[in-house]
N, C-alpha and C positions, 0 to 999 in steps of 0.2 A: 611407540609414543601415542598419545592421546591426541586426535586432531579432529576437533571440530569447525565448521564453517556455519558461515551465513550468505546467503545468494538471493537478493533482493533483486528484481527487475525495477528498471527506471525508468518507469511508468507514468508516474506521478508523483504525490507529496508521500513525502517516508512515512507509513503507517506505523502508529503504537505495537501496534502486532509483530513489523520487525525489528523492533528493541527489544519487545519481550521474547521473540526466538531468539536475539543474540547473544542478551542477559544470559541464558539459560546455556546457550550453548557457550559463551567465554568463561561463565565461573565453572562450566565441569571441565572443559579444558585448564585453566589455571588451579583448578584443588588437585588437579593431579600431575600437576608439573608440564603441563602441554600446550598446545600451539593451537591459535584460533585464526580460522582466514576470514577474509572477505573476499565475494566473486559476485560480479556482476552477471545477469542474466541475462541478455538484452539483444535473444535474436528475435523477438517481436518488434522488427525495423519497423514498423507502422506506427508504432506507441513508442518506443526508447528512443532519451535525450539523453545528451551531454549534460545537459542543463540538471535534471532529475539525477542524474547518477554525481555530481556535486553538492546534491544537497541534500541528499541521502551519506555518504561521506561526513558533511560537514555535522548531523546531526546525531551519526551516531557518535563523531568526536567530541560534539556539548555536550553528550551523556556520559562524559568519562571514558567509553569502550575505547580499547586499541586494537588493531590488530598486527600480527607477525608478519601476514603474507597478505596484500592485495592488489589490487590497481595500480595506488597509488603510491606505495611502496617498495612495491614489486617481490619477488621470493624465488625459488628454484623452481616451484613448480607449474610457474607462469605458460603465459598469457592469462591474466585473471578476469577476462572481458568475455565471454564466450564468443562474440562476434567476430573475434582476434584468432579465435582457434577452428574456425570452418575445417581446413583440413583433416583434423585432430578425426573431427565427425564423421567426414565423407571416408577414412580408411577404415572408421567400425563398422559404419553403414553396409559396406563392400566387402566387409567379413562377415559378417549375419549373412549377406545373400550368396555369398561363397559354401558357405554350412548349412544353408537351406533352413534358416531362422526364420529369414522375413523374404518377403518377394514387391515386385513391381505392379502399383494396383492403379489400374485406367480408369476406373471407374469414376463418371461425372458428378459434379453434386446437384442435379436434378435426380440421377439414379439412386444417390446414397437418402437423398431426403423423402424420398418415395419409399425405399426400403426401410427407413426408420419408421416413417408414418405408419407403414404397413404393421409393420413388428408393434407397437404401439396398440394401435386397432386390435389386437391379438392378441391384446395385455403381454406379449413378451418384453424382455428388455431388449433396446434399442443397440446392436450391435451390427460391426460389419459381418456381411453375410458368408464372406472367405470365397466371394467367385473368384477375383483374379489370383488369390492363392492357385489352383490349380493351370494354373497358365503353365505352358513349354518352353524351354528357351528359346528355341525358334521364333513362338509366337510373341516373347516378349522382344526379342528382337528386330523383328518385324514393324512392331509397335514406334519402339523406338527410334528405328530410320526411318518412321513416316512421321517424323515429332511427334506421337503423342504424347500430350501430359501426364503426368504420372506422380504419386508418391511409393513411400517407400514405409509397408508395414511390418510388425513382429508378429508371428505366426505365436498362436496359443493354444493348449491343450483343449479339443474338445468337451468334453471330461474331466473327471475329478475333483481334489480339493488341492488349493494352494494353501499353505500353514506358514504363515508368518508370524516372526517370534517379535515381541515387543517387548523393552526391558519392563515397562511400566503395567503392559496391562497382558502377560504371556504369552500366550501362544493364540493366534487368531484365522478364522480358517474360511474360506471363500470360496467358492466354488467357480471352476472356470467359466462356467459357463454364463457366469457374471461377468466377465473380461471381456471387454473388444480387443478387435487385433489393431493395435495402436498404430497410429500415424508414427513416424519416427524422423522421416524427412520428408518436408515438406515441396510442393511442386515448383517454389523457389529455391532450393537447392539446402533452405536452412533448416535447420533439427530440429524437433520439436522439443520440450523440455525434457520427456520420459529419457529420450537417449543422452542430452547430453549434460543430464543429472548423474547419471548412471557413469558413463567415461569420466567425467570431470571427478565425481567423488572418487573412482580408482586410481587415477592419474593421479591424483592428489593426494593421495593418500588417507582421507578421510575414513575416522577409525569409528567416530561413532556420529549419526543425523539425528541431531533433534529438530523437530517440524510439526504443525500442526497438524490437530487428528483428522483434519480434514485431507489429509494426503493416505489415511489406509485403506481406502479401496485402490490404491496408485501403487502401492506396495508390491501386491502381488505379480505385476510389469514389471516393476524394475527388480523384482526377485529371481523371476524368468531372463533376465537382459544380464545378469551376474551369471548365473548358471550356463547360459548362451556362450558367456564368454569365457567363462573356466574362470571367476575374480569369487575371494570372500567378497561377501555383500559385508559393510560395515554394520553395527549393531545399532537398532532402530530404537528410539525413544520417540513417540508421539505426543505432546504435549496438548490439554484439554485447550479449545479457542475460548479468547476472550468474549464477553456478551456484553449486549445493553443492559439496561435493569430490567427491562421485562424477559428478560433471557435469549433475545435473538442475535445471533452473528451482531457484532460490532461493527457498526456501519455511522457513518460520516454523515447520514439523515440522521441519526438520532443523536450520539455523542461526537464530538470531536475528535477524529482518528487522526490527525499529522500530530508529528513531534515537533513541525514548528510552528502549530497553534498553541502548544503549551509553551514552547520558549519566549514567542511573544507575548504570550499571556502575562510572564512575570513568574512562571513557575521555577525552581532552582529544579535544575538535572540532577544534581543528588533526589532527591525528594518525585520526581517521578521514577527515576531508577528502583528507588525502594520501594514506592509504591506496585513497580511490574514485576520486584520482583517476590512482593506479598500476595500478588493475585495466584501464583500457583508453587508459593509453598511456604514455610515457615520456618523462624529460627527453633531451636533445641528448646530455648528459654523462652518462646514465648514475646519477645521483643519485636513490637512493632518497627521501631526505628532504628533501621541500620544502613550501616556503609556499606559502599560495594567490595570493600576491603575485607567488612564484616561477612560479608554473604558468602565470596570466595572462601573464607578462614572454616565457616559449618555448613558451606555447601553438602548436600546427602541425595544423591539423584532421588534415594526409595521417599523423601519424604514430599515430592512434589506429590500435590493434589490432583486425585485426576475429576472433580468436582468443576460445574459451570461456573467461572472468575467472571465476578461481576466488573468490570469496567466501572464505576464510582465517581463522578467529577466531586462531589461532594467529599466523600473520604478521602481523596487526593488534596484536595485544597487543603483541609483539615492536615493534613501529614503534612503538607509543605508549609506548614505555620507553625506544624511543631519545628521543622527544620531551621527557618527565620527566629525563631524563639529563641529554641535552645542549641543553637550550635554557632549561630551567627553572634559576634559582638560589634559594637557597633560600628567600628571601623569596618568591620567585613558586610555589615547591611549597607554601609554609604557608598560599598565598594559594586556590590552589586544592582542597588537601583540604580549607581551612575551608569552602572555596564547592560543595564536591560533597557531604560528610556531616555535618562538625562544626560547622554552624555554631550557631547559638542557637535558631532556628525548627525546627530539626531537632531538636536536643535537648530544648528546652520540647513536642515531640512523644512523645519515649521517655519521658521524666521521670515521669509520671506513670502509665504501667506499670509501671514497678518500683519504685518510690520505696518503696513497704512493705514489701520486701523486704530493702533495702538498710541495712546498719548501718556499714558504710566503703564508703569509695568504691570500694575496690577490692575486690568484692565484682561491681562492674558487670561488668567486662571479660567473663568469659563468659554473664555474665545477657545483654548485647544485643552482644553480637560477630556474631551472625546478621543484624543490621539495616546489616552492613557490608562483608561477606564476600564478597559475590557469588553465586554457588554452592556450596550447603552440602557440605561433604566426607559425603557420606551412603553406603552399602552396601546392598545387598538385605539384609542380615542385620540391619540398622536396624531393616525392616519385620516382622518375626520376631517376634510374639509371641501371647499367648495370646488362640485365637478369631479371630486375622487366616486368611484367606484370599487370598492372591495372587490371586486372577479379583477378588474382591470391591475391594480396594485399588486396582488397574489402574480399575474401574468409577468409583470413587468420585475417582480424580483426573483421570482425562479427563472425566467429566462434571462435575466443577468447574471444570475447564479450560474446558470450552467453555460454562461459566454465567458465568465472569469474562469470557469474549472478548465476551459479549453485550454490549448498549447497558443497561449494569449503572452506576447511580450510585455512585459509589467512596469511599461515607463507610462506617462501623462496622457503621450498625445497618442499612443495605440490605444488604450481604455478609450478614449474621447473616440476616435475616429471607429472601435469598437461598436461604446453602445450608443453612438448618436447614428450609425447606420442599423442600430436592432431597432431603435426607434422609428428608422422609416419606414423600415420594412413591416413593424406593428401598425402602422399607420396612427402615432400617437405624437402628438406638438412633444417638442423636447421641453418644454418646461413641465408641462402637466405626465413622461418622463421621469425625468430626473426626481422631482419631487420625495417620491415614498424613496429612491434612493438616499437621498438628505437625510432622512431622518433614519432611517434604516442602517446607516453609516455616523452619522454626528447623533444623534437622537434630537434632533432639530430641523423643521422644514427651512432654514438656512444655516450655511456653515464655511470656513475657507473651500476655497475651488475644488469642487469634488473630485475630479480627475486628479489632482496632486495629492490631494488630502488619500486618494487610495493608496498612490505610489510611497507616502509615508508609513501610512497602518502595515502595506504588505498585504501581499494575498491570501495566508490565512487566516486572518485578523477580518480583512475586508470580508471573505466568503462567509466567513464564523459568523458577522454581524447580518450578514443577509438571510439566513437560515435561519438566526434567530428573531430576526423580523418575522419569516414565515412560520416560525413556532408561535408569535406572538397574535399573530392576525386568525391562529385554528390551525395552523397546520397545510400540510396537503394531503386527501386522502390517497389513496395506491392507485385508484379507478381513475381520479381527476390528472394526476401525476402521469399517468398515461394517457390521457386526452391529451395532454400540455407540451409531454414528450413528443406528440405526433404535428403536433402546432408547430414546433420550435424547430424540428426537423426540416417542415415546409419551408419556414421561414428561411433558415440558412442554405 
């Protein structure tokens, strides 16, 4: 049977990029009668929430996707949490070093960053050097009842070629000596991704990985880690990454990468579905606008494009108005702005910012027209006024920017208690503050209670308007961005 998955770490905010691996990996699974999982990745305990791994869930379920087997569901081949399955690891782990795959490496990261440095200086590539491969058991034992620290690496052919076959783009070939000898457990006891991508897709039975191309120099590892273990490797499909429009990696400076800055946006999940799943390939006919019903029905792995998919907010808006046009009637448009802005829980949210303000109703419209707009129509000349400093504004909305992107609890008075201590630590009056926030947020240097007025918009709404602020004011360059980075670091 045909089983593909999708294995998102819960990171952060669900990236476009894993819709568009999941699109791709559920309709080859369903055109051929088969099963799609979902698995969390989430043994980078430093970075993974509960919180992100719900809302990654909840948004690949607004795009329509289901799956057979996940978390939340559960399936035979569970634990679908990798955190849940530690054991699982630690017995593969202890098979590689039973078979003399991989061994126990001491070595500090002062030593490994000086070995790299070095290999660098030397124009080689940056690998580990394989000293504590030749370690004794004695001597690793030794090691080990004086606690040293340790991880736990795969041993790689010095030499040769590895030949990894890919449905899409053949046979691809690499040379070992381009391989490090990968980490696999780490000195906290947890697995790195190469191992337990490798277990978890055999345990699972996963028959075929589609993944970004940016995982084929990764291939060759976990081709060695199948072979190690006597398992078919399932059949690899690499999929081209999405870009910005000037063609680089899709990134969240330049486009909007969560899927739930487009649900707030107002975009219908049919209509970016279609749209990810025109960035890398096309119907028989020619038809721009299809269902995901459609897409499963002429699914054709060979006809995905292996071509740079521009990412487009432009052509996406555009698709999603044909959608609103032609497929919505108007009971089903009333049905969906009620269910995107207006409905009751959203308004019983605004109501009580302005409510003292208000003596007719139409008196509202521009009072909370920002809570619905998308992007504020704002000007540099917005930011103009008495005692503003352009450097000073720039500072104060990228380091708000990057205090909302934190693991930041998203109710009123965390935001307040937030940025009114970034403020002191800037050494800047909270009013002259807040200010370029206001308008950055309402497109007006006054607006209801900004703290609350965020907890309505939502944090990718709130984020989106602040980077577009900072698009609006020039930008930041890469050079500046890294002065700012090193400011903002001090400061916290």
């Amino acid at each position: 049977m045909v089983r593909t998955r999708v294995a998102p770490s819960p990171t952060g905010d669900p990236h476009v990029g894993t819709a568009y691996m999941a699109l791709f990996s559920y309709c080859y699974a369903k055109q051929h009668g088969g099963q799609f999982i979902l698995r969390i990745e989430d043994t980078d305990t430093a970075r993974s929430t509960a919180k992100s791994e719900q809302i990654i869930i909840d948004s690949l379920h607004w795009l329509g996707l289901q799956w057979d087997e996940g978390p939340d569901c559960g399936g035979q081949k569970g634990p679908y949490r990798q955190s849940e399955r530690l054991p699982v690891y630690r017995k593969y782990a202890e098979q590689l070093l039973t078979d003399g795959h991989a061994f126990h490496c001491f070595c500090s990261a002062e030593r490994l960053q000086q070995m790299r440095s070095e290999q660098r200086q030397a124009g080689q590539t940056a690998r580990y050097d394989g000293l504590c491969a030749g370690l004794s058991e004695q001597q690793v034992a030794e090691r080990n009842k004086a606690g040293d620290d340790f991880v736990i690496r795969m041993k790689v052919p010095s030499e040769g070629i590895c030949t990894v076959q890919d449905t899409l783009r053949g046979s691809i070939e690499i040379e070992y000596a381009q391989i490090d000898m990968q980490v696999l457990v780490k000195a906290d006891g947890f697995p790195t991704y190469h191992l337990a991508v490798v277990v978890d897709d055999h345990l699972m039975e996963i028959s075929h990985i589609i993944r970004g191309e940016e995982w084929i120099n990764s291939a060759p590892k976990h081709q060695l880690l199948y072979d190690y273990f006597g398992w078919q490797m399932p059949e690899l499909i690499h999929m081209p990454l999405l870009r910005n429009p000037d063609k680089s990696k899709l990134s969240k400076r330049k486009n909007p990468t969560s899927i739930s800055f487009y649900k707030d946006m107002g975009y219908l999940p049919e209509a970016l579905l279609n749209y990810l799943g025109m960035l890398g390939w096309s119907m028989p006919g020619g038809e721009e606008r299809f269902s995901l019903a459609e897409m499963i029905d002429q699914f054709d792995i060979n006809r995905i494009s292996l071509g740079a998919p521009v990412f487009d907010v432009t052509k996406l808006k555009w698709l999603n108005g044909r959608w609103l046009r032609e497929v919505l009637d108007e009971e089903g448009f009333a049905a969906r702005l009620s269910d995107w802005a207006y409905n009751r829980d959203k308004l019983k949210q605004i109501i009580p910012l302005v409510k003292e303000r208000v003596d007719v109703f139409s008196d509202l419209g521009k009072m909370i027209s920002f809570f619905v707009e998308g992007m504020p129509d704002i000007n540099p000349e917005d930011f103009e006024y008495k005692g503003a400093s352009s450097d000073q504004q720039v500072r104060v909305l990228q380091f708000s920017l990057w205090l909302m992107e934190s693991d930041l609890d998203w109710d009123s008075q965390a935001l307040q208690q937030a940025l009114v201590g970034l403020a002191e630590r800037m050494d800047i009056r909270i009013r002259d503050f807040l200010k370029p926030l206001f308008i950055a947020i309402s497109g007006k240097p006054v607006s209801p209670p900004l703290f609350d007025s965020l907890v309505v918009l939502g944090p990718e709404i709130s984020r989106g308007r602040l980077r577009h602020a900072l698009g609006i004011l020039g930008g930041v360059s890469k050079k500046k961005l890294k002065k700012l980075d090193a400011e903002f670091r001090s400061l916290s």
